[in-house]
C-alpha positions in Angstrom: 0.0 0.0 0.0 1.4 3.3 -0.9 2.7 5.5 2.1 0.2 8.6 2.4 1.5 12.0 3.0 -0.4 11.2 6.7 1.7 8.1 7.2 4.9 9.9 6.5 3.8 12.9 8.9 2.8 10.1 12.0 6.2 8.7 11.0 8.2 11.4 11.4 6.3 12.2 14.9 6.7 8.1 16.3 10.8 9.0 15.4 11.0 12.2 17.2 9.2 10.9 20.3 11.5 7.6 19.9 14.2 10.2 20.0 13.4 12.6 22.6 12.7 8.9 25.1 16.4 8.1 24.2 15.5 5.1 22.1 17.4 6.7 19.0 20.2 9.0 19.2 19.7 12.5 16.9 22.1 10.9 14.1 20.3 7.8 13.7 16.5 9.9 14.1 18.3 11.8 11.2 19.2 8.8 9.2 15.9 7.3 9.7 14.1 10.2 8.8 15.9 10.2 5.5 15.1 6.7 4.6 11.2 7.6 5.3 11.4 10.5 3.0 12.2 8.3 -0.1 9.6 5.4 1.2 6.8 4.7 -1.3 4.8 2.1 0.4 3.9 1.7 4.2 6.1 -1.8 3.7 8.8 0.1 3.6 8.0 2.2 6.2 7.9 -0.6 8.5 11.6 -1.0 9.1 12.0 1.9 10.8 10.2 1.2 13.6 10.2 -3.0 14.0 13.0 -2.7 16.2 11.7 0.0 18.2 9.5 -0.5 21.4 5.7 0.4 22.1 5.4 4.2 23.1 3.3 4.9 26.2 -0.2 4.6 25.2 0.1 3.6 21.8 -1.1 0.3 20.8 0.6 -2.7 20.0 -0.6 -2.9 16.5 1.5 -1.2 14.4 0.1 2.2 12.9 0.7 1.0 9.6 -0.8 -2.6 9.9 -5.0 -3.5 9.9 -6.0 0.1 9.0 -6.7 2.5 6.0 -7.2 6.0 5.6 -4.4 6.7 8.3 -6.6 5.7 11.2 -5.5 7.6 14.5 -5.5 5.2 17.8 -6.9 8.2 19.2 -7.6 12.4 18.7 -5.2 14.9 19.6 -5.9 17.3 21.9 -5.9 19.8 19.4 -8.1 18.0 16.8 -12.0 18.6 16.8 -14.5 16.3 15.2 -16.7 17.0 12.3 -19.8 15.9 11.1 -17.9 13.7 7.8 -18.2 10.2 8.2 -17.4 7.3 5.8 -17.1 3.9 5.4 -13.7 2.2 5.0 -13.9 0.1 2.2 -11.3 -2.5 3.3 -12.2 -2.5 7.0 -16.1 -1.5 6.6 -16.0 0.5 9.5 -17.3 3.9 10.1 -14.8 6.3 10.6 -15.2 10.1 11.6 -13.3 12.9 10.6 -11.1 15.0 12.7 -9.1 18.2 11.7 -6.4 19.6 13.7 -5.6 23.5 14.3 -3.8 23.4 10.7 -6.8 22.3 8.7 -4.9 18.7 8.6 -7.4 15.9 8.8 -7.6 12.5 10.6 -9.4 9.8 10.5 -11.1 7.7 13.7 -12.9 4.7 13.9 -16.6 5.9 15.1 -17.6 3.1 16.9 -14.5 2.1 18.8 -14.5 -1.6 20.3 
């Protein structure tokens, strides 16, 4: 699957948070960040973080695995939810739209298990 310009942003923020927790020095954050510029599919992607741990309070299902659309585990406390919803059409759920204080938007699974 093709790396979405929301992938690549949530990448970049799981490396600098593996960074400032000490799990990656700045060199190899740079490094790493370099590689997931030139990434074109989310398998790609994936290296970059196999070897790292878990962050608090993120899930132990990879960000890029069992989702579409960029799914969030959860909204920022910036984001604000809108009245959009859609189906996923590979996971059939109903997922909401959130936009953050920069117009970006994310995407959340309505009806949370």
């Amino acid at each position: 699957m093709r790396l979405s310009d929301a992938d690549r942003e949530r990448l970049y923020e799981l490396l600098s948070q593996h960074a400032a927790a000490g799990r990656i020095t700045m060199e190899e954050l740079e490094r790493r960040v370099a590689v997931a510029a030139r990434a074109q599919t989310r398998e790609e992607a994936t290296a970059l973080l196999d070897d790292l741990p878990p962050l608090p309070g993120q899930s132990e299902t990879p960000w890029w695995r069992g989702r579409a659309h960029g799914e969030a585990d959860g909204p920022a406390v910036d984001w604000r939810p809108t009245n959009e919803r859609f189906r996923d059409p590979r996971t059939k759920r109903i997922m909401r739209v959130w936009v953050d204080a920069h117009g970006g938007r994310h995407y959340l699974n309505d009806h949370p298990a």
